[in-house]
C-alpha positions as CSV (number, residue, x, y, z in Angstrom):
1,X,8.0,-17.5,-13.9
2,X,10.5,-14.7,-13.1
3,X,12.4,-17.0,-10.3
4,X,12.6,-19.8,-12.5
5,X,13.6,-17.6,-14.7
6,X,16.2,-16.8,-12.6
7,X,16.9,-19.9,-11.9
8,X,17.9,-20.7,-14.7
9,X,20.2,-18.6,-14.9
10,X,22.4,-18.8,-11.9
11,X,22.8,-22.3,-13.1
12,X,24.1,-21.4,-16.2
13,X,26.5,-18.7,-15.1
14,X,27.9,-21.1,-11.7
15,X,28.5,-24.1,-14.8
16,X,30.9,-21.4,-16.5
17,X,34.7,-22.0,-15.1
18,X,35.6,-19.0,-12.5
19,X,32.7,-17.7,-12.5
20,X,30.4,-19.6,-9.5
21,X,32.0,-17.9,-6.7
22,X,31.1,-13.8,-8.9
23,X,27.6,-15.2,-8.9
24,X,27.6,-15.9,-5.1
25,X,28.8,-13.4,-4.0
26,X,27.1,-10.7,-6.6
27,X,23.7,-12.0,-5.6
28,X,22.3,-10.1,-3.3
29,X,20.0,-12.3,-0.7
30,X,17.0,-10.6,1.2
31,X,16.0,-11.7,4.4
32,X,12.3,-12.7,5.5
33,X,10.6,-12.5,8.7
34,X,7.6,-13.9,10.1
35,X,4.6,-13.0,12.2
36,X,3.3,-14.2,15.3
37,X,-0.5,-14.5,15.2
38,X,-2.3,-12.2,17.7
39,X,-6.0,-12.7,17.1
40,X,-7.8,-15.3,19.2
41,X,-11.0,-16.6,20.1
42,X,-12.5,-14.8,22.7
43,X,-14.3,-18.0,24.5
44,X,-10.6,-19.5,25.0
45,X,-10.8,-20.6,28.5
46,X,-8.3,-19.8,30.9
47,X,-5.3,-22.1,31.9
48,X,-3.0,-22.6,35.2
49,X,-0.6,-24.7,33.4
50,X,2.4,-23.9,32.3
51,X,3.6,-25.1,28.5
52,X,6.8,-26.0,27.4
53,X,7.0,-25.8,22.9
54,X,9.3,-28.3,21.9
55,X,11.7,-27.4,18.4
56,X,10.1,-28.4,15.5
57,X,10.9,-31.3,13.8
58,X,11.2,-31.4,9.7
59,X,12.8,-32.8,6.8
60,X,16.3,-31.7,5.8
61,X,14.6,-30.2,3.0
62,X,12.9,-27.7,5.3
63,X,15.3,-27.8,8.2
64,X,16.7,-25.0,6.5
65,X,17.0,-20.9,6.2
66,X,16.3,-21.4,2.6
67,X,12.8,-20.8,0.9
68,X,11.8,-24.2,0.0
69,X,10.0,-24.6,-3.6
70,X,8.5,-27.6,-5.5
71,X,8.2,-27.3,-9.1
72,X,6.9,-31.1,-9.0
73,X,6.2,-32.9,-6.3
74,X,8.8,-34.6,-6.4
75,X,11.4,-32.3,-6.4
76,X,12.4,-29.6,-3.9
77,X,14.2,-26.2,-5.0
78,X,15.1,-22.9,-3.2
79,X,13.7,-19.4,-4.1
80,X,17.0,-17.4,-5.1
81,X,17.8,-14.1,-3.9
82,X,16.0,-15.0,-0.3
83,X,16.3,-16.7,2.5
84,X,14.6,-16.6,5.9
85,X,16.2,-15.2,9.1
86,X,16.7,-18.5,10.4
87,X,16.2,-22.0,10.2
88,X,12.0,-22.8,9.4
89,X,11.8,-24.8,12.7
90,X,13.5,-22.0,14.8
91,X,11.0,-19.6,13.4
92,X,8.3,-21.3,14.2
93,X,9.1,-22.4,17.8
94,X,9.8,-18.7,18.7
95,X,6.4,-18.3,16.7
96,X,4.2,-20.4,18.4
97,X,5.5,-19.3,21.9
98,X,4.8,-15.8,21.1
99,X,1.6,-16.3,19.6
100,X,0.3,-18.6,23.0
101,X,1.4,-15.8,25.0
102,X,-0.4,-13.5,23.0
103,X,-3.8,-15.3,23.8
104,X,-3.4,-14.0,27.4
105,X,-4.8,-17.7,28.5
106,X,-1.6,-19.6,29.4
107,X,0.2,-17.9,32.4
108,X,3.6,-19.3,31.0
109,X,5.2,-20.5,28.1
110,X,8.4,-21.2,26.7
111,X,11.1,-23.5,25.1
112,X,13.2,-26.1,27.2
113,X,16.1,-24.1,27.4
114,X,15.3,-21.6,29.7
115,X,14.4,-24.8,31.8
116,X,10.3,-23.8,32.3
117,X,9.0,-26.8,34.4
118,X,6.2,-28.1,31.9
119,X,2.9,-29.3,32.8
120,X,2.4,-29.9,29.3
121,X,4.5,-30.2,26.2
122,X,3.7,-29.0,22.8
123,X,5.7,-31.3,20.4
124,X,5.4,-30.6,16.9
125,X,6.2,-31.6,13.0
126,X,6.1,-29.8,10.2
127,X,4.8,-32.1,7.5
128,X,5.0,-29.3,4.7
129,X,6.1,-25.9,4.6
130,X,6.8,-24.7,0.6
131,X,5.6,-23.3,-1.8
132,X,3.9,-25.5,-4.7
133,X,3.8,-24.8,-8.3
134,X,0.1,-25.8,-9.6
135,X,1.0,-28.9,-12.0
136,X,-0.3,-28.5,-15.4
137,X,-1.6,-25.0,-15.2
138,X,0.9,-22.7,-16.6
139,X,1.1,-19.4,-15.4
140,X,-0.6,-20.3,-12.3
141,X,-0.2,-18.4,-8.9
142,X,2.7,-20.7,-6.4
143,X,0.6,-22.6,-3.7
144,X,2.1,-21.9,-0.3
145,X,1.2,-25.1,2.0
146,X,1.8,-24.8,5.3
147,X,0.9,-27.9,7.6
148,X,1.9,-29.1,11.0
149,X,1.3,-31.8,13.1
150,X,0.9,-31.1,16.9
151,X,1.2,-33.4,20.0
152,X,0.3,-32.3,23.2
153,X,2.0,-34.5,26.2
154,X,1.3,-34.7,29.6
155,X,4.6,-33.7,31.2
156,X,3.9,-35.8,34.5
157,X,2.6,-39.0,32.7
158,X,4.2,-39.0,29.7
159,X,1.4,-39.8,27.7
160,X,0.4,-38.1,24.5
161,X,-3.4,-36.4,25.2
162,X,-4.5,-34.9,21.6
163,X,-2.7,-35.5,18.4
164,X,-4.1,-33.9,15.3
165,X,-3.1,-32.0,12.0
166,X,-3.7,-28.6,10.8
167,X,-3.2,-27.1,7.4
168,X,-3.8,-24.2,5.4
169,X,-3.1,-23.4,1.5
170,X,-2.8,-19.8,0.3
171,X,-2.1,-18.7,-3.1
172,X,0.6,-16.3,-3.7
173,X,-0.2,-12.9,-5.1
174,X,2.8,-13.6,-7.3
175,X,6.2,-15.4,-7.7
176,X,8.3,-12.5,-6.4
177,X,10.1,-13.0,-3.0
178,X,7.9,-10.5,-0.9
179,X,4.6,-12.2,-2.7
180,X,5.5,-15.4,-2.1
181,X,6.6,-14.6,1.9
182,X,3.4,-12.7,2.4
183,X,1.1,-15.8,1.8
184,X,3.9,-17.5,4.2
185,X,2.9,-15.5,6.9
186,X,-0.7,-15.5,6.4
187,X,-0.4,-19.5,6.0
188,X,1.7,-20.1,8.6
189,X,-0.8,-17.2,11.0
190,X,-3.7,-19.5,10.0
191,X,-2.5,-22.8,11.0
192,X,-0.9,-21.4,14.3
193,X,-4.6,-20.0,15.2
194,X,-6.2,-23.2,14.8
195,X,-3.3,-25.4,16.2
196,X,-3.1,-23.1,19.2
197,X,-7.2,-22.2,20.0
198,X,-7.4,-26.2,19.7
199,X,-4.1,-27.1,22.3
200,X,-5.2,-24.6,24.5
201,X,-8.7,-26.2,24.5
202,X,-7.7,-29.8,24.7
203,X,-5.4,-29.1,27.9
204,X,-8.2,-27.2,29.7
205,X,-10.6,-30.2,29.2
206,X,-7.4,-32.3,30.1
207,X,-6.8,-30.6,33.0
208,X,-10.1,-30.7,34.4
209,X,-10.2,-34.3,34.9
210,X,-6.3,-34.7,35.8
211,X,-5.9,-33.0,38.9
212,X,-3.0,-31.8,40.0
């Protein structure tokens, strides 16, 4: 593959003497951006609740701006030449909020620092977020898994009310840096959908029985 390819190669030069810190700073590093999903269900019901979307919690091996990459599964690497604009768990807290405001069913949403009194807090963990390369199948399209865990708490009783997984795979086009962020983005879009289409479901049916 052309990154490992690449790889390779920066390892090679940065072992010469003198010459890691050319290679750093002759690379040049793109930066990635993510969507926020925008396409709901239309038979979402409404909510009077406001939501508060906790950071993301990960591993150190995603809590990162770099582009994680598994060539086993074992063993984590980091696309070269790109990064993402921020920090994976950044991205998709600002993510998530964006895309529950875009379902025009929760009449406010936000992180904890703005200081949003939450009726409900969305608490999640992201169990994978990487792109895979297919073991045993040699010139084989990356894997990008996205999957993340979501907890919905009831701010007033402190009790979790729904706690459930949601993952999606989608093969990369190719193994180039815009290829490999594309089927990010549509991943990462797919999981949100489901994640968010299900929260906003369980707190209505939450809500209804838990009044206020």
């Amino acid at each position: 593959m052309k990154w490992m390819r690449g790889l390779l190669l920066l390892t090679a030069l940065a072992g010469c003497t003198g010459l890691a810190s050319l290679t750093e700073v002759a690379t040049p590093t793109d930066l990635y951006v993510l969507s926020p999903k925008s396409t709901f269900s239309a038979s979402l019901p409404q909510l009077r609740d406001q939501i508060v979307v906790n950071q993301p919690t990960a591993t150190a091996a995603v809590d990162t701006d770099q582009i994680a990459v598994q060539p086993t599964p074992l063993q984590v690497q980091y696309l070269p030449g790109a990064r993402w604009v921020d920090r994976a768990p950044l991205i998709v807290q600002a993510l998530l909020i964006e895309s529950f405001e875009n379902t025009g069913k929760v009449p406010a949403v936000g992180s904890s620092t703005i200081g949003l009194r939450a009726d409900y807090l969305i608490v999640t963990d992201i169990r994978e977020f990487q792109a895979i390369v297919p073991v045993g199948a040699e010139g084989s399209a990356l894997q990008i898994d996205v999957r993340l865990n979501i907890k919905i708490i009831d701010a007033f009783s402190d009790r979790i009310i729904g706690s459930r997984s949601f993952e999606e795979i989608v093969p990369a086009a190719s193994d180039t840096p815009g290829d490999v962020t594309a089927a990010f983005d549509e991943a990462l879009g797919d999981t949100m959908r489901d994640a968010i289409e299900w929260s906003i479901r369980a707190i209505a049916r939450h809500a209804a029985t838990s009044p206020r």
